[in-house]
Backbone as a chain_set.jsonl record, in Angstrom:
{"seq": "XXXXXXXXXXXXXXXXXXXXXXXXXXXXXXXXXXXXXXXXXXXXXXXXXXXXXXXXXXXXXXXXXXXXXXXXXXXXXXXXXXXXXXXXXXXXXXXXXXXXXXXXXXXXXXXXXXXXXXXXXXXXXXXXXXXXXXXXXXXXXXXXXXXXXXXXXXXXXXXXXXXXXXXXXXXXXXXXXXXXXXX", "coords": {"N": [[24.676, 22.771, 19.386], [22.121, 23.439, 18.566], [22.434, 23.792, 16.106], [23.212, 21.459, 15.19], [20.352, 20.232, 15.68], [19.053, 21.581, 14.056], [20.145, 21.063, 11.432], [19.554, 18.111, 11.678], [16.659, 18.319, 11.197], [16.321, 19.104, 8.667], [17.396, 16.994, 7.041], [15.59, 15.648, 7.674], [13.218, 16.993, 6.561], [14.163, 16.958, 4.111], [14.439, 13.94, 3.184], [12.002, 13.233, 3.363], [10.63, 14.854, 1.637], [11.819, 13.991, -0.98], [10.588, 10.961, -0.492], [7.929, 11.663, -1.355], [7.938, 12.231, -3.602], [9.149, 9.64, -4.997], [6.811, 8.188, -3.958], [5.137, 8.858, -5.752], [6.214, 8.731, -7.903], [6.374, 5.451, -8.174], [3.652, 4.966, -7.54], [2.035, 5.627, -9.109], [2.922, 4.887, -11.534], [2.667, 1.725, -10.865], [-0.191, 2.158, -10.974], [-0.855, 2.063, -13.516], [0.161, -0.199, -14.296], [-1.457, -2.378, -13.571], [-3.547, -1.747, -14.234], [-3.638, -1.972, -16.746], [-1.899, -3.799, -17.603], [-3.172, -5.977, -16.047], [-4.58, -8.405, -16.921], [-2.628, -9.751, -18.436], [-1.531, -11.038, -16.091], [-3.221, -12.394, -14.556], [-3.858, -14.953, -12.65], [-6.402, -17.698, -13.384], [-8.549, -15.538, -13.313], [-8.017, -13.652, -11.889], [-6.451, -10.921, -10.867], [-3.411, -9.417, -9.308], [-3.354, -6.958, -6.269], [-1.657, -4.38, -7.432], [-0.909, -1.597, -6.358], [-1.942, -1.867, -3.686], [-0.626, -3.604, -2.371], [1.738, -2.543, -2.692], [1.364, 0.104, -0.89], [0.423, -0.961, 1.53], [3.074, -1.946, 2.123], [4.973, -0.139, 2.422], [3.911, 1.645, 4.759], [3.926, -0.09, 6.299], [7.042, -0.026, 6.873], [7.424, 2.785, 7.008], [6.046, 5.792, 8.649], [2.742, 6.865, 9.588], [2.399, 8.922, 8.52], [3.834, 9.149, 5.746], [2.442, 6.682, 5.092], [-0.237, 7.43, 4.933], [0.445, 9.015, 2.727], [0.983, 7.634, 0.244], [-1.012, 6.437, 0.148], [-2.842, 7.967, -0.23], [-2.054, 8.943, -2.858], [-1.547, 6.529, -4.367], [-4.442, 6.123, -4.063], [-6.336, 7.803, -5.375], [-4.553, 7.656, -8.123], [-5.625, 5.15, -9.079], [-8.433, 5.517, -8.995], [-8.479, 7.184, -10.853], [-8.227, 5.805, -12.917], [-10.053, 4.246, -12.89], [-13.393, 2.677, -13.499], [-14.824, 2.89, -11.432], [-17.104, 4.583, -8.709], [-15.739, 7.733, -8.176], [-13.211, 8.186, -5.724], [-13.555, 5.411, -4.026], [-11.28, 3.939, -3.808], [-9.28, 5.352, -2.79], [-10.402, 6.203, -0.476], [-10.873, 3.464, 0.561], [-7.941, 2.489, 0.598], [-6.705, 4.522, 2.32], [-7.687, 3.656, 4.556], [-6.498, 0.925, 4.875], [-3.978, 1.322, 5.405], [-3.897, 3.577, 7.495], [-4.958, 0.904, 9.077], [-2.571, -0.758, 9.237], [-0.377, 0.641, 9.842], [-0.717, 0.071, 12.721], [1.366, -1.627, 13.086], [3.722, -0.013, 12.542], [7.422, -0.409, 13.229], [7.563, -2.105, 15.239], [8.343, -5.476, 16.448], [9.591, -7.172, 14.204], [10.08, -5.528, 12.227], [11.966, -4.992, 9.852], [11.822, -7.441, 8.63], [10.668, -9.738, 6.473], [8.085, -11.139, 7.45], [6.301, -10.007, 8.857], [5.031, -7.977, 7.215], [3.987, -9.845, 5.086], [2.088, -11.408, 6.672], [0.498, -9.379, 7.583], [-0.931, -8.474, 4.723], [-2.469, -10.352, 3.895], [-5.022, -10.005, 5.311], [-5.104, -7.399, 5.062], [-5.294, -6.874, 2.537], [-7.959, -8.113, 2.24], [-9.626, -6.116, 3.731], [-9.339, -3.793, 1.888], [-10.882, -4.807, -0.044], [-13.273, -5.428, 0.684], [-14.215, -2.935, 2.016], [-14.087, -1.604, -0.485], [-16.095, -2.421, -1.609], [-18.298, -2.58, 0.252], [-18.698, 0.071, -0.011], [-19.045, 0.024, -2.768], [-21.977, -1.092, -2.379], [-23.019, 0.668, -0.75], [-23.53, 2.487, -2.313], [-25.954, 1.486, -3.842], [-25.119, -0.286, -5.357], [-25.624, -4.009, -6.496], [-24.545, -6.461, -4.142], [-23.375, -9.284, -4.093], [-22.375, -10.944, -1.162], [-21.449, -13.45, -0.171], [-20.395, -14.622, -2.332], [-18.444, -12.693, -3.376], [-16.569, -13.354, -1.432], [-15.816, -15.606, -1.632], [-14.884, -15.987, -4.226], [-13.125, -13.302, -4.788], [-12.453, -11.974, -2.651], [-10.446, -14.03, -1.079], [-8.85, -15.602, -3.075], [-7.474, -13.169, -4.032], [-5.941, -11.977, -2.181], [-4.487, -14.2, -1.241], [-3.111, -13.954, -3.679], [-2.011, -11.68, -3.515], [-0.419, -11.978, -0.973], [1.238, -13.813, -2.272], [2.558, -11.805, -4.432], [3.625, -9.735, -2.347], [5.988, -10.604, -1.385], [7.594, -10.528, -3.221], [7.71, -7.671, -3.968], [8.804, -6.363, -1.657], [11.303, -6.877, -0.454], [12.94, -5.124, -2.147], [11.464, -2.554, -1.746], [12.107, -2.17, 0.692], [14.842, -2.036, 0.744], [14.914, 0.386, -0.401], [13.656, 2.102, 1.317], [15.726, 1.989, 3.349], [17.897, 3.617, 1.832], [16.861, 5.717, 1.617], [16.202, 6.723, 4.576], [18.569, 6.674, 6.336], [19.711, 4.638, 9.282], [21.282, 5.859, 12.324], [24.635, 5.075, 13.14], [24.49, 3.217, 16.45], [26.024, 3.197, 19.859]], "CA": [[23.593, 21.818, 19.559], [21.29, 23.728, 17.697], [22.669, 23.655, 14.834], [22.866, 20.241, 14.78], [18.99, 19.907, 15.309], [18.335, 22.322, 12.487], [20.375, 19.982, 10.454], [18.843, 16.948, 11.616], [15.012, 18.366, 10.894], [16.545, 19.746, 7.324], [17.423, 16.423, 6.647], [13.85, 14.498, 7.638], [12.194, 17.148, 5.267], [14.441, 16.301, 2.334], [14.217, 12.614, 3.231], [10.619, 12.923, 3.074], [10.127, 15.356, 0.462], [12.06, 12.81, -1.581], [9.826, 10.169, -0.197], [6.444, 11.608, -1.98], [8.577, 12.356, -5.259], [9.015, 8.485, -5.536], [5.426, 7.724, -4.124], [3.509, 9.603, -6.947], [6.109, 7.803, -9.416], [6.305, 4.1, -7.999], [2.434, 4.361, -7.366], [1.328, 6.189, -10.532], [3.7, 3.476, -12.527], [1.657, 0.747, -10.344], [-1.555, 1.839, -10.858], [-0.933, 1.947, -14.698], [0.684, -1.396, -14.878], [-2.168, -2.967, -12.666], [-4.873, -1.281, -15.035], [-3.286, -1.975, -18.666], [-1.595, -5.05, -17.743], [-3.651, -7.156, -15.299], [-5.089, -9.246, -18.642], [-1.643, -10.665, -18.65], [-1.399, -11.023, -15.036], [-4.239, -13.203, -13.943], [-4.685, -16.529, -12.653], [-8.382, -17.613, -12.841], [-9.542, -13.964, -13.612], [-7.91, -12.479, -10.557], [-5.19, -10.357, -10.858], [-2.849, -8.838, -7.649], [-3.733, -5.324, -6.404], [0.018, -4.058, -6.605], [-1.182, -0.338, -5.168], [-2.575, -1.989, -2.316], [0.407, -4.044, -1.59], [3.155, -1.18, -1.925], [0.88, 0.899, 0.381], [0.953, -1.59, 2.298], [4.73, -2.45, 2.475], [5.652, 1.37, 2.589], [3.701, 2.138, 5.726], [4.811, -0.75, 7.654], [8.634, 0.469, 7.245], [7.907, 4.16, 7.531], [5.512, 5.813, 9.158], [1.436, 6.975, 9.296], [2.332, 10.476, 7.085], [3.974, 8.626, 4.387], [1.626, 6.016, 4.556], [-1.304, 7.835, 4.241], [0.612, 9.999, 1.442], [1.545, 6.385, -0.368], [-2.652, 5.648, 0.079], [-3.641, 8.613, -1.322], [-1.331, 8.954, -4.304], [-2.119, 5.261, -4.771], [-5.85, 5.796, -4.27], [-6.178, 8.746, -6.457], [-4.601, 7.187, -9.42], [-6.633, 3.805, -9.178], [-9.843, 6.037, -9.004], [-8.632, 7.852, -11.792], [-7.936, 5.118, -13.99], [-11.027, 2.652, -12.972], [-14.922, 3.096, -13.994], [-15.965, 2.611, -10.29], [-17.231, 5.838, -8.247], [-14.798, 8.129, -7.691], [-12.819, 8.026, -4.502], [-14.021, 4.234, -3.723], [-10.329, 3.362, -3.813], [-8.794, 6.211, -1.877], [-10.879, 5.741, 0.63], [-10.164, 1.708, 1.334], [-6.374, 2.397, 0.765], [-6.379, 5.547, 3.816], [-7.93, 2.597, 5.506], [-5.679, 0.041, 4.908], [-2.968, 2.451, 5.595], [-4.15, 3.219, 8.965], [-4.893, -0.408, 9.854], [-1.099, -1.262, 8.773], [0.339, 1.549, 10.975], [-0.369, -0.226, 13.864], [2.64, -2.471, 12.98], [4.8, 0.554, 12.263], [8.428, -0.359, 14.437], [7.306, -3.122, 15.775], [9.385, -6.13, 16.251], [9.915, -7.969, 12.633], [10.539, -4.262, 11.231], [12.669, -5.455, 8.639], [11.621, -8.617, 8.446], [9.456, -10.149, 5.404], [7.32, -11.832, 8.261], [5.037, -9.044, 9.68], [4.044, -7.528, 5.64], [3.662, -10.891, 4.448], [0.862, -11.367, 7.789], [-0.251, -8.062, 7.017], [-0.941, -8.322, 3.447], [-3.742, -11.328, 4.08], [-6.297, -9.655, 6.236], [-5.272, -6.114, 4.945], [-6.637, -6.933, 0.956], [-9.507, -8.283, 2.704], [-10.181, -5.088, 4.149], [-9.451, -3.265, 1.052], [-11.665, -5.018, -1.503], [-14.438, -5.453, 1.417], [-14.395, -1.425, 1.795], [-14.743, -1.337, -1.667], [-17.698, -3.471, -1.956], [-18.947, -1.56, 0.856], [-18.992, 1.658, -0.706], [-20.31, 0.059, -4.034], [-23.151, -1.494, -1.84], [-24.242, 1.949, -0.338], [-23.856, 3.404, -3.357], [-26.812, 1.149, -4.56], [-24.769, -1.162, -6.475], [-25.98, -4.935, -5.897], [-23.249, -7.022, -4.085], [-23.232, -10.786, -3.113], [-21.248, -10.875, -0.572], [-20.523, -14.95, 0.069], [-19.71, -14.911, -3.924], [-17.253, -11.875, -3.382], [-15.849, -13.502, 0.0], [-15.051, -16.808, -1.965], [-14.494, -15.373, -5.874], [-12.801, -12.166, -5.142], [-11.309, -11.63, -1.188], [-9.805, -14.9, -0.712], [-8.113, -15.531, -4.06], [-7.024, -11.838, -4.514], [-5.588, -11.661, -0.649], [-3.331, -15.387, -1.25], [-2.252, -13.547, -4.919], [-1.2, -10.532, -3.022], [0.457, -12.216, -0.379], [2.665, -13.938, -2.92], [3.572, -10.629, -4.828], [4.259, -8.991, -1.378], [7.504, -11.616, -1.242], [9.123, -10.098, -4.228], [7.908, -6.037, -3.735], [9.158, -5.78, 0.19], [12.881, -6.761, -0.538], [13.221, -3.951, -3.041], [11.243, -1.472, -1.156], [13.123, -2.314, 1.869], [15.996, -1.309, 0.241], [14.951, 1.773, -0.944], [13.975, 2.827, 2.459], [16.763, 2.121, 4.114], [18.263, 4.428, 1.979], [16.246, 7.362, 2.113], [16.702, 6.652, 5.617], [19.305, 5.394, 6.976], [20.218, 4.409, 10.53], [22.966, 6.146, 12.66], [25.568, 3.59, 14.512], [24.686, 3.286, 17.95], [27.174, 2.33, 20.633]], "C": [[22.392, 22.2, 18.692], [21.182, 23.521, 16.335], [22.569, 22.423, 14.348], [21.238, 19.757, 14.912], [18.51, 20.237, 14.277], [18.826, 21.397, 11.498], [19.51, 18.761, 10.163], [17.216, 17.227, 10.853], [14.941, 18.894, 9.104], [16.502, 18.186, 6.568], [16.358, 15.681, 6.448], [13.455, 15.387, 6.819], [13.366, 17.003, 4.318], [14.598, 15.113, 1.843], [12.357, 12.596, 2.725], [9.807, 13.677, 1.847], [10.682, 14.31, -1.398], [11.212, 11.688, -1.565], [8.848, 10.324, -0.827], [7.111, 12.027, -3.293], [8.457, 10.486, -5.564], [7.952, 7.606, -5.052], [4.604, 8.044, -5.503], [4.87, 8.762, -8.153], [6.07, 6.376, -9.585], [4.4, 4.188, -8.113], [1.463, 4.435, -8.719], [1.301, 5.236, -11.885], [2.642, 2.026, -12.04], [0.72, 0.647, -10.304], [-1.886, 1.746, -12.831], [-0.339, 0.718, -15.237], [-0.479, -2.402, -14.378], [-3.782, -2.834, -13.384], [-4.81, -1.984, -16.521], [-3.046, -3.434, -18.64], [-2.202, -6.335, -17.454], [-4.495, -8.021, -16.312], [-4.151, -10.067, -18.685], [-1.259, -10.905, -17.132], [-2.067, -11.765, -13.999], [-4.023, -13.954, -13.724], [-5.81, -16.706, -12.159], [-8.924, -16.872, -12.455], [-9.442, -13.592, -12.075], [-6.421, -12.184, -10.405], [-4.636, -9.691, -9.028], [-3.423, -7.144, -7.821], [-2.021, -4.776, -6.174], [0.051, -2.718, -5.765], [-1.195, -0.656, -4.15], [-1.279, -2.887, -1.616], [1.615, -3.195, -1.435], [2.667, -0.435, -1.233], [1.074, -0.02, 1.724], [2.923, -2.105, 3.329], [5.294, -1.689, 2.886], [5.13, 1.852, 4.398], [4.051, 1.551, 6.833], [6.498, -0.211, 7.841], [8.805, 1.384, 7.217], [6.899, 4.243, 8.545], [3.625, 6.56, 9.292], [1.55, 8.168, 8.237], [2.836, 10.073, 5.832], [3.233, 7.421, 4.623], [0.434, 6.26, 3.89], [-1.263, 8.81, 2.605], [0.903, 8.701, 0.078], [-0.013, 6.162, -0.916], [-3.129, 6.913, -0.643], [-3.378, 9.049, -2.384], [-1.965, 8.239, -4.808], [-3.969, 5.128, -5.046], [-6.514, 6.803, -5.778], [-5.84, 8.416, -7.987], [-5.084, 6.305, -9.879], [-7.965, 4.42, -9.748], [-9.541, 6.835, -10.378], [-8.503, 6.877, -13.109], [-8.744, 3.787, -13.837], [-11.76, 3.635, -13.501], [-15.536, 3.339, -12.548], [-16.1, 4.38, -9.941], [-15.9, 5.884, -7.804], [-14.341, 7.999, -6.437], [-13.242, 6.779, -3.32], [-12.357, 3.994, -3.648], [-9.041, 4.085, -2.909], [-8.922, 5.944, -0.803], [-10.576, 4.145, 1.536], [-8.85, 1.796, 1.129], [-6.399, 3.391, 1.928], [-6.41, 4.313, 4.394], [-7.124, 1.546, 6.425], [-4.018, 0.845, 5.408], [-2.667, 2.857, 7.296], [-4.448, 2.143, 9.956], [-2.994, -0.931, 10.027], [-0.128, -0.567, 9.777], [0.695, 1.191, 12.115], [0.938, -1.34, 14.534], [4.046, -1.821, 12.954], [5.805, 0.261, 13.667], [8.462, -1.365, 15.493], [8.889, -4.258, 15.907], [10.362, -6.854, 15.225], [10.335, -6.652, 12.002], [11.083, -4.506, 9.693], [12.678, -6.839, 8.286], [10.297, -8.698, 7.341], [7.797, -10.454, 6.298], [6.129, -10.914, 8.422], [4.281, -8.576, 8.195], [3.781, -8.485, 4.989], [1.947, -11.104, 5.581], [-0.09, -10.58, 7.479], [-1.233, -8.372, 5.944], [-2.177, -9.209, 3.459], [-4.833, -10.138, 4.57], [-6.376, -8.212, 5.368], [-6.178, -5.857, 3.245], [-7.494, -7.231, 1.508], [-10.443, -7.049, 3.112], [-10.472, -4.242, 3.025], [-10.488, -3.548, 0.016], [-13.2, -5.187, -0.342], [-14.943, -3.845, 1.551], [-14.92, -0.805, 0.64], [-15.558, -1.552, -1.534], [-19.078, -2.712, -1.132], [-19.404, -0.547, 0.162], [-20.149, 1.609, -1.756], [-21.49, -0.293, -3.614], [-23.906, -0.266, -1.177], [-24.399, 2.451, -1.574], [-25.187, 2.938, -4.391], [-26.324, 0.198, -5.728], [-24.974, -2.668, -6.0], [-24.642, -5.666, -5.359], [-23.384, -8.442, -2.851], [-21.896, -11.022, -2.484], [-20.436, -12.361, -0.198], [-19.448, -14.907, -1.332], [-18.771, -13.806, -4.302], [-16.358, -12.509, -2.735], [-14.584, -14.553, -1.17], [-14.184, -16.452, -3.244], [-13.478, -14.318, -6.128], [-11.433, -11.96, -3.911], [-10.136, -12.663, -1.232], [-8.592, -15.389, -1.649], [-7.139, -14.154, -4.281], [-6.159, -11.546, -2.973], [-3.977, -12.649, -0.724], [-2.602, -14.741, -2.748], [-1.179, -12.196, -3.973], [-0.471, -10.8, -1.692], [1.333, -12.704, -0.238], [3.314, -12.892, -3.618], [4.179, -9.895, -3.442], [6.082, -9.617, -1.03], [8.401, -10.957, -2.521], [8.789, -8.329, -4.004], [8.758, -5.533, -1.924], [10.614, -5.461, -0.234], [13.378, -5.116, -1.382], [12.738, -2.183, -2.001], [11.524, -1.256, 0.335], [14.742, -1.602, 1.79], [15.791, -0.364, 0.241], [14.23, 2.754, 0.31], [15.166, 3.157, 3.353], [17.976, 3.025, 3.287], [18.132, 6.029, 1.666], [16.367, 7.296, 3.409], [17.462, 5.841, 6.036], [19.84, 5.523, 8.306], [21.453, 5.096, 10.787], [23.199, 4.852, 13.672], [24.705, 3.898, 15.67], [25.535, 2.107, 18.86], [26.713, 1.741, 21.964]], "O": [[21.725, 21.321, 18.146], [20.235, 23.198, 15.619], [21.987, 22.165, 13.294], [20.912, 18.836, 14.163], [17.738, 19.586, 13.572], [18.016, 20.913, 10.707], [18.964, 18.396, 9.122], [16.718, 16.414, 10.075], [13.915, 19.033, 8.438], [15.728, 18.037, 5.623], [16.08, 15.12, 5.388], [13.118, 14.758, 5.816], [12.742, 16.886, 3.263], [14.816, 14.861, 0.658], [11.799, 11.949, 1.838], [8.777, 13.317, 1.278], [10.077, 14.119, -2.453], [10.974, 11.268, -2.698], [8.394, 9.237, -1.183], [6.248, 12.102, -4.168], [7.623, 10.119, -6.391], [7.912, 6.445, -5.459], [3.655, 7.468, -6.035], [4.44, 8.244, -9.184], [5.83, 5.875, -10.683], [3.89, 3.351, -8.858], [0.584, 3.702, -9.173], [0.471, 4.933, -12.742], [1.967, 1.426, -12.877], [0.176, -0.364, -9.86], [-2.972, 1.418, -13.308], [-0.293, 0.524, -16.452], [-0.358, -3.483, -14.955], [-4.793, -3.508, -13.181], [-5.743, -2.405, -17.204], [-3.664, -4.237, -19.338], [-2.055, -7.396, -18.061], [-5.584, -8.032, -15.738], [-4.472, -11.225, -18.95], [-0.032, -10.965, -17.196], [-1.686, -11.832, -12.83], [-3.683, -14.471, -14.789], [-6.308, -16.285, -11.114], [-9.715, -16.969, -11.516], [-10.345, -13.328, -11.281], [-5.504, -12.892, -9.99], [-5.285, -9.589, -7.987], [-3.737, -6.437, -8.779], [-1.367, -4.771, -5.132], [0.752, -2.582, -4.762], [-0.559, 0.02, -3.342], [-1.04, -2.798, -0.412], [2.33, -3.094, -0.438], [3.559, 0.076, -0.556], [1.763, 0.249, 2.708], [3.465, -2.369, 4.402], [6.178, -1.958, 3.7], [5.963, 2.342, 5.161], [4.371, 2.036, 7.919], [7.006, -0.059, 8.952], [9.985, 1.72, 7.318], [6.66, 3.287, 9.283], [3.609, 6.803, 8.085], [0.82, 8.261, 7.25], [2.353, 10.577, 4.818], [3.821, 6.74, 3.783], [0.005, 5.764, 2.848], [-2.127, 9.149, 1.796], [1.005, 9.135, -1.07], [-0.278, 5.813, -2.066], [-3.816, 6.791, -1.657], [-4.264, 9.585, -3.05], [-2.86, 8.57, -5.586], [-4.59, 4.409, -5.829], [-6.986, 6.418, -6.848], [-6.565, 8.756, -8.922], [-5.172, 6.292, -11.107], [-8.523, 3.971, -10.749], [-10.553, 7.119, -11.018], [-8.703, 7.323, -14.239], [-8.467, 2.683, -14.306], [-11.456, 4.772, -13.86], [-16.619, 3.913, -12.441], [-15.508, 5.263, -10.561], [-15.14, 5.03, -7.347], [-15.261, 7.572, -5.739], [-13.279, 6.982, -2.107], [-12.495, 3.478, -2.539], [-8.069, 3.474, -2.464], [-8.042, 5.527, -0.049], [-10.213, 3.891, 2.685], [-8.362, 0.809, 1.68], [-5.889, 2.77, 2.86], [-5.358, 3.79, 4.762], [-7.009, 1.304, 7.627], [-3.075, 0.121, 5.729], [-1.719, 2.599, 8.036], [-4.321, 2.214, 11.178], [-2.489, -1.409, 11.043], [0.751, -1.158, 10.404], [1.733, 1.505, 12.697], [1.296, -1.689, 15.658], [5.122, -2.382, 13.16], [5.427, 0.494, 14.815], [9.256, -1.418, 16.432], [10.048, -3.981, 15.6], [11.567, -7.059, 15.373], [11.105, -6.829, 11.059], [10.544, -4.175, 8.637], [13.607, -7.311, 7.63], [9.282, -8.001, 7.335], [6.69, -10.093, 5.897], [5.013, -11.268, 8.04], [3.078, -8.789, 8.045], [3.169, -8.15, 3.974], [0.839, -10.906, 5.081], [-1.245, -10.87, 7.168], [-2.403, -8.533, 6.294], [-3.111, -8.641, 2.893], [-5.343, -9.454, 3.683], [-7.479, -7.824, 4.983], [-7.113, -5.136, 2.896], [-8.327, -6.341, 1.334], [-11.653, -6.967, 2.905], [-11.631, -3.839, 2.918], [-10.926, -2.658, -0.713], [-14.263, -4.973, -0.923], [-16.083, -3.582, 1.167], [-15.766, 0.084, 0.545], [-16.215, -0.578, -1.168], [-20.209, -2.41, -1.511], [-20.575, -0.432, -0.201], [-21.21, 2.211, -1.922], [-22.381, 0.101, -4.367], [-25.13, -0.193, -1.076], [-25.511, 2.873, -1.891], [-25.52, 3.582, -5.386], [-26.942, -0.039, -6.766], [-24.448, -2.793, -4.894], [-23.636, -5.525, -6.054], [-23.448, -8.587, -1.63], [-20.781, -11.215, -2.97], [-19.227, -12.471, 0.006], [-18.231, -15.08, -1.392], [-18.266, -13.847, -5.424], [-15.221, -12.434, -3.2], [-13.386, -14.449, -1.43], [-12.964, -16.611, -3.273], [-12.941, -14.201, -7.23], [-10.212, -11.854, -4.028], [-8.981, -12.269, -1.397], [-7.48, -15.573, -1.154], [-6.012, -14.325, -4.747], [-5.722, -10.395, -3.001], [-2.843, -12.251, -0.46], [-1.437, -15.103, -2.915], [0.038, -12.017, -3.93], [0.131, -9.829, -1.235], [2.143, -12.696, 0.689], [4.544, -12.864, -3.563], [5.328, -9.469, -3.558], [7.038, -9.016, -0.54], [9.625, -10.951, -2.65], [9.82, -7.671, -3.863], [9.074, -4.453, -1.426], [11.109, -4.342, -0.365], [14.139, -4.257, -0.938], [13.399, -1.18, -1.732], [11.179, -0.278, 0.997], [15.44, -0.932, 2.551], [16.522, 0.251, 1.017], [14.266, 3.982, 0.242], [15.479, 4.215, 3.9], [19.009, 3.213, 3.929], [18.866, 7.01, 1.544], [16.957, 8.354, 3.624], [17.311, 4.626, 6.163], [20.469, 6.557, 8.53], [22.431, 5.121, 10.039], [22.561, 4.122, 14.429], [24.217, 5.027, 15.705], [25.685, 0.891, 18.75], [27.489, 1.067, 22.643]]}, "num_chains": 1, "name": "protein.A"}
């Protein structure tokens, strides 16, 4: 019996040590396609946040330690590859990370339904956090002409890319983890 626990807990860390090997290269890849590319990516000068939606997608189908390790890969390389203050993007992805959690296992689990739901309110949070930050930080920030210009547009973009990133990264959970039978 033991032995078989030691197995089992051998296997969650090499499931999960696997797990932040292909966070830091899916997110690193996503925050450099999201930086270089979003020029070709726009409609009406508002591109998708794809970091913020694979953090998103990842934490609903695992759980708060790889989410928050998904948010701060993801935030980390955003912040390293914008102009804004540092750690403005870290910070609203933990966020979003820990708001998202509260869905982890829920009923839709594997269903498009619940990260598609998600994905609305949760950019809102993310680019409002931002704005936040840049607003203590003394940076001016109209907030109706963000709500309408920035949240709302950038929330309905990212809750049509979330329809083509889930399926894929649905997959690729299920098989870093995968279910035993039960009888």
């Amino acid at each position: 019996m033991n032995r078989l626990i030691s197995r089992l807990r051998s296997s969650k860390r090499r499931s999960r040590k696997i797990s932040n090997l292909i966070a830091f290269i899916v997110l690193i890849s996503a925050a450099l396609i999201q930086t270089t590319l979003s020029p070709y990516m726009q409609i009406n000068g508002i591109h998708p946040d794809l970091v913020v939606v694979l953090v998103i997608a990842w934490t609903i189908l695992s759980d708060l330690e790889d989410g928050l390790t998904w948010a701060l890969v993801g935030g980390l390389s955003l912040d390293l590859l914008s102009a804004a203050p540092f750690g403005i993007f870290t910070l609203a992805l933990i966020m979003v990370a820990i708001v998202a959690n509260f869905s982890h296992g829920r009923i839709f689990g594997s269903s498009i339904v619940l990260p598609l739901g998600f994905t609305f309110p949760l950019s809102i949070l993310f680019n409002g956090i931002a704005l936040l930050i840049l607003s203590l930080l003394g940076r001016p920030v109209i907030w109706l002409d963000a709500f309408n210009d920035i949240f709302l547009p950038v929330a309905i973009f990212n809750t049509g890319v979330m329809v083509l990133v889930f399926p894929p990264l649905y997959y690729l959970y299920r098989r870093l983890h995968p279910q035993p039978l039960s009888f």
